[in-house]
N, C-alpha and C positions, 0 to 999 in steps of 0.2 A: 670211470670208476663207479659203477653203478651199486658195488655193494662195499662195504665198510670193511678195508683191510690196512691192520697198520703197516703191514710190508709194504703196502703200494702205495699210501701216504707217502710212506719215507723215502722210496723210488721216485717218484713223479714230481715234475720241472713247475716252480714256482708257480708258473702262469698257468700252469693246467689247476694246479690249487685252488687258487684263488678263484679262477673259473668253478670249480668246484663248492667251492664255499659261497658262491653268490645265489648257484643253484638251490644247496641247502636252504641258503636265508630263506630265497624266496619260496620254497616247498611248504618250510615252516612257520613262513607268517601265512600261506593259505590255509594248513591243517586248522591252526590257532582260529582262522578267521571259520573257518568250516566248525569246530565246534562251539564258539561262540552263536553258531546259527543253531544248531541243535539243538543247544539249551536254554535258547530263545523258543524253540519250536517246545521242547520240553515243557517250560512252563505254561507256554498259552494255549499252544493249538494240539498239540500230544500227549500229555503227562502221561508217563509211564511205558510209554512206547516200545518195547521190546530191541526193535528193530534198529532207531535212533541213539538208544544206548548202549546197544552193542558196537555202532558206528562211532559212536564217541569215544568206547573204551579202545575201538582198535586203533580210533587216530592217538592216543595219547602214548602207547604200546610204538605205533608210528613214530611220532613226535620223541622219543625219549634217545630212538636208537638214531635220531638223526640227530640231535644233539650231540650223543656223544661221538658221532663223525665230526660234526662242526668244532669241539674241541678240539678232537684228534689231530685235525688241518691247522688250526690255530697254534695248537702246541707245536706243528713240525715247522710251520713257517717263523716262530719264534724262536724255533732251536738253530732256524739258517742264518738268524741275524735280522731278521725284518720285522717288523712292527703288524700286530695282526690283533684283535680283541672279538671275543664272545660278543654282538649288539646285548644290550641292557634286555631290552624288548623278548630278544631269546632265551638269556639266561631265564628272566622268568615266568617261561615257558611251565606249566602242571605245578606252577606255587597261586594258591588263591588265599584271599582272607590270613596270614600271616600263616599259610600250610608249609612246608618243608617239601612239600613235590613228592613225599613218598607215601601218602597213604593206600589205604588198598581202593582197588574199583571200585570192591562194594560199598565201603564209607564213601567214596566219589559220587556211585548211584546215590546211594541213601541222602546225600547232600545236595544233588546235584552240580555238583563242581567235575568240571571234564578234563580242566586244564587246570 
């Protein structure tokens, strides 16, 4: 399932799921841990980098649509009768400092907040 379709959620055998969602997890704690490193590099050894913040906005753009996969699988393996939850960790994925995850890139740049 390499790209995000809710017909083939809804198609596809429990155990491919969950294979699937373990992928996500672990895609999305590398992005997270990848811009974490950026905005480390941001502050010290780059400020204003161009190139670093363009990399961060694309993992966050990354980050959001694989989210809403990981629900997407969540919600269909809960609609089959099985027990399935968002990790904490994930959910607050592009929330920083008490953010709602939706501001724009450029308040992101201007702040430096990537996730």
């Amino acid at each position: 399932m390499p790209l995000f379709s809710a017909a083939a959620i809804a198609s596809e055998n429990v155990t491919l799921l969950n294979c699937r969602l373990c992928e996500l997890l672990s895609n999305l704690r590398a992005l997270s841990d990848s811009n974490e490193q950026i905005a480390e590099s941001l502050r010290t050894d780059c400020p204003g980098d161009p190139d670093l913040i363009e990399a961060a906005a694309e993992n966050v753009g990354v980050i959001e649509r694989k989210k809403a996969e990981v629900e997407a699988i969540v919600a269909e393996i809960r609609r089959r009768g099985l027990e399935a939850e968002v990790p904490e960790d994930v959910r607050r994925m592009g929330k920083q400092d008490g953010d709602d995850g939706k501001g724009s890139k450029e308040e992101a740049k201007e702040e430096g907040y990537f996730l």
